[in-house]
KEKE-3310 file (N, C-alpha, C; in steps of 0.2 Angstrom, whole numbers, plus 5000, padded with zeros to 4 digits):
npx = (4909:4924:4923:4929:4946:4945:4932:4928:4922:4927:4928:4935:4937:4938:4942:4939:4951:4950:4951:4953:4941:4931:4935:4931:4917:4913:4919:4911:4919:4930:4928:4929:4941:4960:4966:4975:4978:4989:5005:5008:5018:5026:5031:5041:5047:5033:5022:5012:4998:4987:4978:4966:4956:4959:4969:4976:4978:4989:5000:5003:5004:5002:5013:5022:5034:5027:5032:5036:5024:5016:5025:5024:5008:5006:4994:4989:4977:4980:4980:4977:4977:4961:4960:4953:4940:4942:4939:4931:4922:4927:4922:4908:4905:4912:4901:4892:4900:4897:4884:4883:4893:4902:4917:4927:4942:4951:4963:4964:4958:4953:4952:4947:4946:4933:4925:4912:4907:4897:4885:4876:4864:4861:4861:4868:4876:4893:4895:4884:4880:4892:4889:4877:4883:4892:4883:4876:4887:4886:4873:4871:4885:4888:4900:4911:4916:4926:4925:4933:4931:4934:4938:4952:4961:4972:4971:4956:4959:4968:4958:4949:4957:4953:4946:4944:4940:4925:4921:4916:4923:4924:4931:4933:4936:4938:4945:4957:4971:4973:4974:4983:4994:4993:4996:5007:5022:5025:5010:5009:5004:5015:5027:5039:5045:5060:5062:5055:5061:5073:5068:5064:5076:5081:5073:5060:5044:5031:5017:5015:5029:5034:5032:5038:5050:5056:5050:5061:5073:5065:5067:5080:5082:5074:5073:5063:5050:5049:5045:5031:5028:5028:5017:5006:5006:5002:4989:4986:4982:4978:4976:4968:4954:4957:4949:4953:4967:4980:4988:5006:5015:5020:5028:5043:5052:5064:5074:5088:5092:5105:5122:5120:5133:5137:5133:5124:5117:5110:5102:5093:5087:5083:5074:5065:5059:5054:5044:5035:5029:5026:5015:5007:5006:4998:4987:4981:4979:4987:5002:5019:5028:5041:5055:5061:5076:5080:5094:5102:5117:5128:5132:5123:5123:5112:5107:5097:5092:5086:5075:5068:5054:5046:5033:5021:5023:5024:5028:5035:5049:5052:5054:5062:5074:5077:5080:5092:5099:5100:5110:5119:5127:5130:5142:5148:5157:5167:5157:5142:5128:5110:5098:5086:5077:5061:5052:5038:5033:5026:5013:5002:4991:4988:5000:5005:5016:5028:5033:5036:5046:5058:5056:5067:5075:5080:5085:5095:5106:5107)
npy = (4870:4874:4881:4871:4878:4881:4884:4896:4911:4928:4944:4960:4976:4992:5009:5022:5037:5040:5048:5059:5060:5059:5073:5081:5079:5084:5096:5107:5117:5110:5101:5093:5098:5098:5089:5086:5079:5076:5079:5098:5107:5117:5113:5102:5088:5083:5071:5065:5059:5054:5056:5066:5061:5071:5075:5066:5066:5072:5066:5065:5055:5042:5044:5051:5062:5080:5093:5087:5085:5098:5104:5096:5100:5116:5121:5115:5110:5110:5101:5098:5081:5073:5063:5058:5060:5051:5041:5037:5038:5027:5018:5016:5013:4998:4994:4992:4982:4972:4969:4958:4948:4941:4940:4946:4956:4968:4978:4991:5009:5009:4998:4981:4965:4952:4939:4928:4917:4910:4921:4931:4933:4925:4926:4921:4926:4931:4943:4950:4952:4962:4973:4977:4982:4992:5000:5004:5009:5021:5028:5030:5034:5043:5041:5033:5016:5003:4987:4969:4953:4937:4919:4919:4930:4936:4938:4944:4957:4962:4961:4974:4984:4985:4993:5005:5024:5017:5006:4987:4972:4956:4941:4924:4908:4899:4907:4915:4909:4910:4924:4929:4927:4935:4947:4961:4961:4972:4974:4964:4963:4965:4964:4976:4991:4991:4975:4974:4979:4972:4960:4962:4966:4954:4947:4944:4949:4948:4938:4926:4924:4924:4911:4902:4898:4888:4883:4883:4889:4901:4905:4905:4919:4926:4923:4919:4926:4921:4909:4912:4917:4911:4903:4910:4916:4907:4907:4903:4905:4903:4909:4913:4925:4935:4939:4945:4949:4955:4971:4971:4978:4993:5003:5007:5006:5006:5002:5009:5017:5016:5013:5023:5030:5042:5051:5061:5059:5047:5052:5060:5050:5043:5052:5055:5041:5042:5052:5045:5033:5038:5045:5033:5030:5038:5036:5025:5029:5025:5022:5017:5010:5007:5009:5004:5000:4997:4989:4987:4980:4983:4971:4964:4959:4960:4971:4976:4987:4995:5006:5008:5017:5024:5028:5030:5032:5043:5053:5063:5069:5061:5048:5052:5056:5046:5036:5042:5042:5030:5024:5030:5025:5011:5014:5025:5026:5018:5013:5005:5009:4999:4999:5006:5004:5009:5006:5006:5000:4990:4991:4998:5002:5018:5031:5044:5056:5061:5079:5092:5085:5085:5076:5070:5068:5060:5047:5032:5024:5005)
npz = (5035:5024:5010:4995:4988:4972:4971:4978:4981:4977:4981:4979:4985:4979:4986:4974:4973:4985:4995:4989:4983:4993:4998:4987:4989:4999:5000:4987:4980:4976:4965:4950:4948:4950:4960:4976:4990:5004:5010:5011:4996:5000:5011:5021:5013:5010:5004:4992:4995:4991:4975:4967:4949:4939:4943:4940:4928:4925:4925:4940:4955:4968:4983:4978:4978:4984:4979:4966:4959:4962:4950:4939:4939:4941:4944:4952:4965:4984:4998:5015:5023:5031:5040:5052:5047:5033:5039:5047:5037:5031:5040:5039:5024:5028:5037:5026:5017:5029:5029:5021:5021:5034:5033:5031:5024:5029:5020:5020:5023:5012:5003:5002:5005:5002:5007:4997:4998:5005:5006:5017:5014:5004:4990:4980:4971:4965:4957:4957:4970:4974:4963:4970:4982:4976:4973:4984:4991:4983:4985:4998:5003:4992:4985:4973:4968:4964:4958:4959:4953:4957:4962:4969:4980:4974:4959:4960:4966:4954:4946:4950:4949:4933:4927:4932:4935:4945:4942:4937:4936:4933:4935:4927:4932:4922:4913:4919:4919:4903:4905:4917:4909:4900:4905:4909:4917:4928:4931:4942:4957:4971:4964:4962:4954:4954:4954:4943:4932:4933:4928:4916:4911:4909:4900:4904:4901:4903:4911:4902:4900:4911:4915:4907:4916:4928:4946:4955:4946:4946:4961:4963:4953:4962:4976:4990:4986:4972:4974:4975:4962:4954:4958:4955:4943:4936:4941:4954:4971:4985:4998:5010:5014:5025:5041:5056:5055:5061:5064:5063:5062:5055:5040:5028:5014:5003:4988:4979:4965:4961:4973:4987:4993:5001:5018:5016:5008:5009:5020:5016:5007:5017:5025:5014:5015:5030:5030:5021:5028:5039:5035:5031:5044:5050:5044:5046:5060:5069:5080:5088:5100:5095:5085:5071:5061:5043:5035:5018:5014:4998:4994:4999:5011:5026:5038:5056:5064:5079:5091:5106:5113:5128:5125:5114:5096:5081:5074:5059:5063:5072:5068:5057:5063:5072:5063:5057:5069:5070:5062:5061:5069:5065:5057:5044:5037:5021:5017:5005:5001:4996:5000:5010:5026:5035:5049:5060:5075:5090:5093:5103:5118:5119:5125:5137:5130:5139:5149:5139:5130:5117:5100:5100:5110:5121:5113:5117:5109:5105)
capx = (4915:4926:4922:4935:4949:4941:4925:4927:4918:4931:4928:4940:4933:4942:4939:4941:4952:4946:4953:4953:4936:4928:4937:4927:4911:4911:4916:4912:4925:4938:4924:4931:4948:4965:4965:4982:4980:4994:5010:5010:5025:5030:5034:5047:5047:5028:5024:5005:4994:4982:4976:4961:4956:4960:4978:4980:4979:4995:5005:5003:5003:5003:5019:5028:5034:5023:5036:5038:5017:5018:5029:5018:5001:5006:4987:4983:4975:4986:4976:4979:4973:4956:4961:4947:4934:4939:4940:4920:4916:4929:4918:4901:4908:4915:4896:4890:4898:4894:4876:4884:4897:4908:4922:4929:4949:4954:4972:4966:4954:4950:4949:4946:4942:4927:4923:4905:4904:4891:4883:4872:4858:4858:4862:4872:4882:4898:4895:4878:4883:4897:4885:4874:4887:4894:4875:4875:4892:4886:4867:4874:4890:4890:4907:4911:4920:4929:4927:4937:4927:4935:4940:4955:4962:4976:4968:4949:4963:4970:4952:4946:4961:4955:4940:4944:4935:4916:4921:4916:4928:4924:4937:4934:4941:4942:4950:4963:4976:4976:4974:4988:4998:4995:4998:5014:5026:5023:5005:5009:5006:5022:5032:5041:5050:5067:5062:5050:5066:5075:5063:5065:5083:5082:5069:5053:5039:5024:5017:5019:5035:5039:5028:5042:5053:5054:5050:5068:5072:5059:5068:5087:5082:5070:5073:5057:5045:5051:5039:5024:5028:5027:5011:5000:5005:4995:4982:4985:4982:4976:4977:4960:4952:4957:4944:4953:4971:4981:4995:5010:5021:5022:5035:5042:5058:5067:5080:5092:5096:5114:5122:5122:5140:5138:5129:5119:5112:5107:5097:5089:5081:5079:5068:5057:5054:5051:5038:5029:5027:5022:5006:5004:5003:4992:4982:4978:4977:4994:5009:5020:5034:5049:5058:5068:5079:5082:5099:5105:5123:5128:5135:5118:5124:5107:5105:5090:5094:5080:5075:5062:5053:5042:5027:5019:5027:5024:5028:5039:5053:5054:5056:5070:5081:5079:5083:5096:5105:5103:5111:5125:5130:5133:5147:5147:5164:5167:5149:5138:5120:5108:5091:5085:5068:5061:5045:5035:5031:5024:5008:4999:4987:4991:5003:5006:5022:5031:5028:5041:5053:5059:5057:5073:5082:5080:5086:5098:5104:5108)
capy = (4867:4879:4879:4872:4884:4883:4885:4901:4918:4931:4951:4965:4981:4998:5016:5028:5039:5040:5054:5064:5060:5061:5079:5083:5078:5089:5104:5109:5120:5107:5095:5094:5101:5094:5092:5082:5077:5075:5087:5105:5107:5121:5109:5097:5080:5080:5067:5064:5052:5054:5062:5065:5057:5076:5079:5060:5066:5077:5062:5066:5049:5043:5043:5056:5071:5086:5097:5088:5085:5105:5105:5093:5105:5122:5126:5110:5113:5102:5102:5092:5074:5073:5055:5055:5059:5045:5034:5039:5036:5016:5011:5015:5005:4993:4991:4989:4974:4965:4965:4951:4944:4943:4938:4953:4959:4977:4981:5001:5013:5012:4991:4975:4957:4950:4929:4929:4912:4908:4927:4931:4935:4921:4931:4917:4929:4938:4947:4952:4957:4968:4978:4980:4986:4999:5005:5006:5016:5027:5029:5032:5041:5048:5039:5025:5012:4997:4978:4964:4948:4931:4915:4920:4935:4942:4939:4949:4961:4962:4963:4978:4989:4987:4996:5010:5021:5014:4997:4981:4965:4948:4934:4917:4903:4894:4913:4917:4908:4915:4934:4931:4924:4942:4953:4966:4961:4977:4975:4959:4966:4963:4966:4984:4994:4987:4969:4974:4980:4965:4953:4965:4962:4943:4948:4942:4953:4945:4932:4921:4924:4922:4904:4897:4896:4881:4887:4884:4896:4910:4906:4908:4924:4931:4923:4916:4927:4917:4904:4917:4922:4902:4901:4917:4915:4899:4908:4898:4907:4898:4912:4915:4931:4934:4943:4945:4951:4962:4976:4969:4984:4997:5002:5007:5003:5007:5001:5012:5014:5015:5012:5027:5032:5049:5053:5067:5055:5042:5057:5062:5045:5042:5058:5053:5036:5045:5056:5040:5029:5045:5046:5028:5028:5042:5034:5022:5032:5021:5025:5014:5010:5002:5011:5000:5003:4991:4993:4981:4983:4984:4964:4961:4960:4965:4970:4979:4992:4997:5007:5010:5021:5024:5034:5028:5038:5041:5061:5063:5072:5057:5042:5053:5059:5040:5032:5044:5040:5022:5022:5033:5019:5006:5016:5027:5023:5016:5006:5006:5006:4997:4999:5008:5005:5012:5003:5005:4992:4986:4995:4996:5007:5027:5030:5051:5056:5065:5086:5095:5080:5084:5070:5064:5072:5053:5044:5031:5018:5000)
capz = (5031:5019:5003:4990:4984:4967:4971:4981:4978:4982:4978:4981:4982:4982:4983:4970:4973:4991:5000:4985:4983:5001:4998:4982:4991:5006:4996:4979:4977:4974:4961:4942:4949:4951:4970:4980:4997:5007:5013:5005:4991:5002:5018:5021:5012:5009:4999:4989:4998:4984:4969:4961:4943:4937:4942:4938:4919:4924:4930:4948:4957:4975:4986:4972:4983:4982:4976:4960:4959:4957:4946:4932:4937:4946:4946:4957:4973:4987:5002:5021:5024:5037:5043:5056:5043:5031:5044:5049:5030:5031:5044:5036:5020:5031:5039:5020:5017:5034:5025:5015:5023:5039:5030:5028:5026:5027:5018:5022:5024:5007:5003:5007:5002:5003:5003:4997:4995:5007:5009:5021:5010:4998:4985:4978:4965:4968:4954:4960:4978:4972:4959:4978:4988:4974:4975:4990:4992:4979:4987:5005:5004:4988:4983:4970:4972:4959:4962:4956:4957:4956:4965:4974:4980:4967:4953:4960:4968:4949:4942:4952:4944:4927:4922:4935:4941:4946:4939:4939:4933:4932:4929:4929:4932:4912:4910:4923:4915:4897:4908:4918:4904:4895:4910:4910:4925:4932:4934:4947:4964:4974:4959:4961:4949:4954:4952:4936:4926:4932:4926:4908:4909:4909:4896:4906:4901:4903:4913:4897:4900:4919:4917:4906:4920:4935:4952:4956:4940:4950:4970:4961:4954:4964:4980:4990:4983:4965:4973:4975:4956:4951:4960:4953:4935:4935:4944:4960:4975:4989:5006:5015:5017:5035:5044:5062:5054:5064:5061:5071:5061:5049:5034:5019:5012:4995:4985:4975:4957:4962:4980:4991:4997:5004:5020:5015:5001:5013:5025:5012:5005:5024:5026:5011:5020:5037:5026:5018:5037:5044:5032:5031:5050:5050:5038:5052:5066:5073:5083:5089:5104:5093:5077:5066:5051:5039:5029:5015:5006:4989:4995:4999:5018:5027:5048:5055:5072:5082:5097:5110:5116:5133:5123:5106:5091:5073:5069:5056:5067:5078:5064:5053:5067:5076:5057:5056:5072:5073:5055:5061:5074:5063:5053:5038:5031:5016:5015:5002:5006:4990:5001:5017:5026:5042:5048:5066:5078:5095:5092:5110:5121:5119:5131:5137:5131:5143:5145:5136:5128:5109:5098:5099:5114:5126:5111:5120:5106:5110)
cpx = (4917:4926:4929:4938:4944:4935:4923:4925:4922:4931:4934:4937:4940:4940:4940:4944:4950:4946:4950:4945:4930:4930:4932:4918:4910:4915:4918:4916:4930:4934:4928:4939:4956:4967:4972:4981:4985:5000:5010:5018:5030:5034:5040:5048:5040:5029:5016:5004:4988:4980:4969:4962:4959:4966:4979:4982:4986:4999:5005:5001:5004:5010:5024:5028:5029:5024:5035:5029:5016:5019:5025:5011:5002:4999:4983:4980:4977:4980:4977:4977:4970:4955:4955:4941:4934:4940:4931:4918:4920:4924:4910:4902:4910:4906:4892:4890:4895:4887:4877:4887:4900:4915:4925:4938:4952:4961:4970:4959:4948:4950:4949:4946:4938:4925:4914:4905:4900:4889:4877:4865:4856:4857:4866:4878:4887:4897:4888:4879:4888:4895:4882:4877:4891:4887:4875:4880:4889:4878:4867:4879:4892:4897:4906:4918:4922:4927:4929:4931:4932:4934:4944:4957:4967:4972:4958:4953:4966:4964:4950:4950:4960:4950:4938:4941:4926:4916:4920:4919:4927:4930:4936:4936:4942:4945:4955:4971:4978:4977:4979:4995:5001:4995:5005:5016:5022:5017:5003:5009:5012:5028:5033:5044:5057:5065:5059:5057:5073:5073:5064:5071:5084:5075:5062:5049:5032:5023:5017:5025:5040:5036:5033:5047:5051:5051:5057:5070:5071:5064:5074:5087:5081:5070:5066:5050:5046:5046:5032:5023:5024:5018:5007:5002:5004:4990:4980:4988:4976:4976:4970:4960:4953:4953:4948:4962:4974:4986:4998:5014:5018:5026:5035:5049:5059:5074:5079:5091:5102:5114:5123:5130:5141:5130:5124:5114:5109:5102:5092:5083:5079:5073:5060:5053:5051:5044:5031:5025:5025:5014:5004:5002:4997:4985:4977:4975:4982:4999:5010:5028:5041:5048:5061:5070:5083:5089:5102:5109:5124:5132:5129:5117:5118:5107:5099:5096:5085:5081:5069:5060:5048:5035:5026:5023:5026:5023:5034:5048:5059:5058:5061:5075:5081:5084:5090:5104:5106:5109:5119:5128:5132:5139:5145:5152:5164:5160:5147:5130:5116:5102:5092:5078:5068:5053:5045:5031:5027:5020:5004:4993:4991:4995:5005:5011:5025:5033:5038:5048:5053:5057:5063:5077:5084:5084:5095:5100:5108:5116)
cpy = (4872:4876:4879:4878:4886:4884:4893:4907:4925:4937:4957:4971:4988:5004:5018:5033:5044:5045:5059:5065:5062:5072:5084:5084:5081:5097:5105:5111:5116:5101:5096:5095:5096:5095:5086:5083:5073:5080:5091:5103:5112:5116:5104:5092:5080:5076:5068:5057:5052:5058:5063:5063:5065:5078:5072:5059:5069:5071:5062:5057:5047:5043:5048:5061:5076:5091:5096:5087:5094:5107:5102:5097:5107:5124:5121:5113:5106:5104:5093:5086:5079:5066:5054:5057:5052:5039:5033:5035:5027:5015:5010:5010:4999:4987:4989:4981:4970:4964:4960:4947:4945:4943:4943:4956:4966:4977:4987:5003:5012:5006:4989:4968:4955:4943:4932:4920:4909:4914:4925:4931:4930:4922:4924:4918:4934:4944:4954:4956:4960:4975:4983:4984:4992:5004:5008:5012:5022:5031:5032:5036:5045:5048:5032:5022:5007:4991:4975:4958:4941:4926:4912:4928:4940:4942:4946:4958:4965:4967:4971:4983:4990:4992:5003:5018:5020:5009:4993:4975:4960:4942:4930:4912:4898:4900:4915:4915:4911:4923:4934:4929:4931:4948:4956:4962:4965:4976:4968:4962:4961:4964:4974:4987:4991:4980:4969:4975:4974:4962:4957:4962:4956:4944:4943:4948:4953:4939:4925:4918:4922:4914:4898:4896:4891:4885:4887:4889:4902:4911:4909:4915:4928:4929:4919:4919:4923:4911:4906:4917:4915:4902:4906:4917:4910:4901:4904:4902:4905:4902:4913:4921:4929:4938:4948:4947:4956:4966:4973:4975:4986:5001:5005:5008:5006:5005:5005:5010:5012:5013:5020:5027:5037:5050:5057:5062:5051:5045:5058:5056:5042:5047:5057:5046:5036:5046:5048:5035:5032:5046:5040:5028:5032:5039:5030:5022:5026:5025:5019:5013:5010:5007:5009:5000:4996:4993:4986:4984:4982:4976:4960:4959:4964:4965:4977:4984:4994:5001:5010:5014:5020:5025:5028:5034:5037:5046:5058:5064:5066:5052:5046:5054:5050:5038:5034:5043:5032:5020:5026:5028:5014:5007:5017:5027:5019:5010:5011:5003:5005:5000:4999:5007:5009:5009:5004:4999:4991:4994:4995:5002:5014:5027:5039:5053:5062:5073:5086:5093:5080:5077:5066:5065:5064:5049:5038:5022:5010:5000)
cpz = (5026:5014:4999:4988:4978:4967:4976:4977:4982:4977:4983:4980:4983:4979:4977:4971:4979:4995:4996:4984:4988:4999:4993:4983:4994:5004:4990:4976:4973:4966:4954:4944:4952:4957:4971:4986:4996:5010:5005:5001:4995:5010:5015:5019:5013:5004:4997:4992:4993:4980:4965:4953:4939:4937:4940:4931:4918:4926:4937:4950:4966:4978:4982:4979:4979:4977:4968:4955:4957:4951:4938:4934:4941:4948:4951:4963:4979:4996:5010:5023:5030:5037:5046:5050:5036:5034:5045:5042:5029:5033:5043:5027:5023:5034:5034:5019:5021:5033:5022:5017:5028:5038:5026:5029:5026:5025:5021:5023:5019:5002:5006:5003:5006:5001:5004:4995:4999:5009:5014:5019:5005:4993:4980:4970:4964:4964:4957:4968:4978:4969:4966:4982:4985:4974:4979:4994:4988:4982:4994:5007:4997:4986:4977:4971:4966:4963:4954:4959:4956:4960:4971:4975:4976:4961:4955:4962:4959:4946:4942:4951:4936:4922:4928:4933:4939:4943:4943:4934:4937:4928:4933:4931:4924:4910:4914:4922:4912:4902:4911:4915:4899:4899:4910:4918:4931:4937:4939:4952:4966:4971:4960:4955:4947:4950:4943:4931:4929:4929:4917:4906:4904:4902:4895:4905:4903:4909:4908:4898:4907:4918:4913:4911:4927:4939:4954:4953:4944:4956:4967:4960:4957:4973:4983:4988:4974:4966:4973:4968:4952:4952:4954:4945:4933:4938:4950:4966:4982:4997:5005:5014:5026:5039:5051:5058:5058:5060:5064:5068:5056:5044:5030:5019:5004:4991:4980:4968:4955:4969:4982:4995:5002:5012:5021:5009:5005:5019:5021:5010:5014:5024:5020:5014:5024:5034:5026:5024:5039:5042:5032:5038:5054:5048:5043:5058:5072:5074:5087:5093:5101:5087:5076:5059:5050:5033:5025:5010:5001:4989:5000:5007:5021:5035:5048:5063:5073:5089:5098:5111:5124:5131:5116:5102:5085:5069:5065:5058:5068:5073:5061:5057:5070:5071:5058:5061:5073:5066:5053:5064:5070:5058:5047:5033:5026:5015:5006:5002:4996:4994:5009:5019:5032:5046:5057:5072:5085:5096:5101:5110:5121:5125:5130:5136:5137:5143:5141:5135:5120:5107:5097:5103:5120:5122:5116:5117:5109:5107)
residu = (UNK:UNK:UNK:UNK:UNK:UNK:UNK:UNK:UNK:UNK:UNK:UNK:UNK:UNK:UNK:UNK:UNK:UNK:UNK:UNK:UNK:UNK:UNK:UNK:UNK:UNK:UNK:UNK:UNK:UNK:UNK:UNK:UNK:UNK:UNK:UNK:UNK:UNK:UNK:UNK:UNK:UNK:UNK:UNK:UNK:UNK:UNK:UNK:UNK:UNK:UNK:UNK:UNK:UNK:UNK:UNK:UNK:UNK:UNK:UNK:UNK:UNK:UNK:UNK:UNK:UNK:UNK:UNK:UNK:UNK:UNK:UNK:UNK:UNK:UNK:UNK:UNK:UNK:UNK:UNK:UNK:UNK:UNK:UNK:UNK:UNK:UNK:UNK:UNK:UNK:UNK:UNK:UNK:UNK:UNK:UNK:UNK:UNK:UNK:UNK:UNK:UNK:UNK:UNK:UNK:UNK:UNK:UNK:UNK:UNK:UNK:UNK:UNK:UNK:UNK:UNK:UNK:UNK:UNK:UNK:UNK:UNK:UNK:UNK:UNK:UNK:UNK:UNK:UNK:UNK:UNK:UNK:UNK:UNK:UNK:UNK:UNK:UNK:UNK:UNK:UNK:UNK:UNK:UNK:UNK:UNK:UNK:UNK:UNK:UNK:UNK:UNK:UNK:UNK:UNK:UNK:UNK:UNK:UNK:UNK:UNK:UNK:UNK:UNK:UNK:UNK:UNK:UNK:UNK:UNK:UNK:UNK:UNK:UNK:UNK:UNK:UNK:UNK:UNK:UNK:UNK:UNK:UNK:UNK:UNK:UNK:UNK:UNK:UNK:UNK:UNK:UNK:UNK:UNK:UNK:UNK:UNK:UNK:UNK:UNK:UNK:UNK:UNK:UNK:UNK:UNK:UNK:UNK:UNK:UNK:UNK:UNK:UNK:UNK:UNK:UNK:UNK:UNK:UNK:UNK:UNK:UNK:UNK:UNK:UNK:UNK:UNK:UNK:UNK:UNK:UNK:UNK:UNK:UNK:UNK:UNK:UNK:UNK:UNK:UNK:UNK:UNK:UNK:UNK:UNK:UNK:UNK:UNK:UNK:UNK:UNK:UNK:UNK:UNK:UNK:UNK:UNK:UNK:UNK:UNK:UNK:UNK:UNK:UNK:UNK:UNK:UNK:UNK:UNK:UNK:UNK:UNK:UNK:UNK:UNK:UNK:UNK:UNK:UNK:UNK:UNK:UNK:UNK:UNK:UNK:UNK:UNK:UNK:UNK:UNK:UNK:UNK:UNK:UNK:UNK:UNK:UNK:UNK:UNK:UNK:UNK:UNK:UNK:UNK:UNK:UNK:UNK:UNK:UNK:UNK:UNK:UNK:UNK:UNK:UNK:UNK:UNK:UNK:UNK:UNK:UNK:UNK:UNK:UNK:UNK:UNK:UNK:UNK:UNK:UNK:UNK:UNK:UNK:UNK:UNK:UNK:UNK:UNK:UNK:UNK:UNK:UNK:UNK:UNK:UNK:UNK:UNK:UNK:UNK:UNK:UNK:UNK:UNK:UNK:UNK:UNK:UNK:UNK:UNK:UNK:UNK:UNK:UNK:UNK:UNK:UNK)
# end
């Protein structure tokens, strides 16, 4: 039988600065120094998949283009993702935890949530089998790692951000209240930047401050995630760790500060979306049959376009130039575009692509 929402033992763990750090460990050279993996500044729309604690004193942050990562520390050292190697050291953190629990959810490479409420070991303290398994990271792979401990998963999620890195945070349940009462918008996962300086606007700044509104209040402004925002600033979050979760797609989208009007603006923040799917999909070692672009107008009017392919797919080349044409099709005349996505889909078995076919020369839109 599952144990009560409230009575659950739910840890979050996450790397450290995971890439950057795997990188530091296999060669010296790069140790104490301001290292960025991801795309060279000298390529095309690379973008930082991660950074060491060292250039993060320069503002360097993930997802920033490379270019402008330069630009805050010319003496970094930028250097290429080795997916397949942190994927070897995932699945050996990965077999750490199932010392403790099967109840295990991967978001990435580089966490998870973990229900410890009935471990394996009888350890009976989440706190306790969190300390174990940053040990164990640190004793085994010569990495550390953050945990969040709590009840449910946003709030242990929360935890494990705040005493970064090699931390451990504990929050209770007679404390989760007053805590998310005194948290920055910002720091609400789900919350983006757009929605974060909306909710200023309206002169929400706190969860103090989103809690005095209804749930209706939340849905009108914010739509359906307005009822998510209701729930987690009462500390009420009630999803399962899911063990057996799949990818059914993968993405990334941006809303504007203005609407785009001009083609060439609109290529452009396409190219940097291409870039970020391309590394997240590497990240997982995915490619995927279906490309679909997401466009929503400055009248809030939103449709999706897609097309197939015969092969798996998920270079760069393939996703800007598909984005680019299916996004041509639907007319460039007097629109105004607020937010573009571009996200990967009907994940399957590898399929051979065909010898000597461009990335975009089959293309045949609906």
């Amino acid at each position: 039988m599952a144990a009560p929402v409230s009575h659950r033992k739910i840890i979050h763990i996450d790397m450290d600065a995971f890439y950057a750090s795997v990188e530091q460990r296999d060669y010296p050279e790069y140790r104490g120094k301001p290292l960025v993996v991801g795309g060279l500044p000298e390529g095309r729309g690379g973008v930082v998949a991660t950074a060491s604690y060292e250039a993060r004193k320069f503002g360097i942050r993930s997802a920033m283009p490379a270019k402008k990562a330069l630009q805050l520390c010319p003496h970094a050292i930028f250097v290429r993702p080795r997916f397949q190697v942190y994927k070897e050291v995932s699945q050996h953190i990965r077999e750490i935890f199932s010392r403790y629990t099967d109840l295990i959810e991967p978001l990435s490479l580089d966490e998870a949530y973990l229900d410890v409420t009935n471990d394996k070991l009888n350890i009976g303290s989440a706190i306790e089998i969190a300390q174990q398994i940053k040990q164990a990271i640190q004793d085994e792979l010569q990495l550390t790692a953050s945990a969040g401990v709590s009840i449910n998963k946003f709030v242990a999620k929360i935890a494990s951000d705040i005493n970064k890195p090699n931390g451990l945070k504990f929050i209770g349940p007679s404390s989760i209240e007053a805590f998310m009462e005194s948290l920055p918008v910002e720091k609400f996962h789900g919350v983006g930047k757009v929605t974060a300086q909306k909710m200023k606007n309206m002169g929400l700044h706190t969860g103090a401050d989103l809690k005095k509104l209804t749930e209706d209040e939340l849905v009108k402004h914010f739509g359906k995630a307005g009822r998510f925002y209701y729930q987690i600033v009462r500390g009420i979050d009630n999803r399962p760790v899911q063990p057996h979760r799949e990818t059914k797609s993968m993405g990334a989208e941006d809303t504007f500060a203005y609407d785009l009007t001009e083609p060439d603006e609109m290529h452009a923040e396409l190219d940097k979306i291409a870039q970020t799917v391309t590394d997240r999909l590497a990240r997982y070692l995915l490619k995927g049959r279906t490309v679909t672009l997401k466009i929503k107008y400055s009248d809030f009017r939103q449709i999706t376009r897609n097309q197939s392919f015969p092969y798996p797919v998920g270079d760069f080349e393939t996703l800007t130039q598909t984005a680019r044409q299916l996004l041509a099709a639907t007319g460039l005349d007097d629109v105004r575009i607020r937010l573009l996505g571009i996200s990967v889909s009907n994940f399957g078995e590898p399929a051979t692509k065909p010898k000597n076919q461009g990335p975009a020369e089959q293309l045949k839109l609906f």
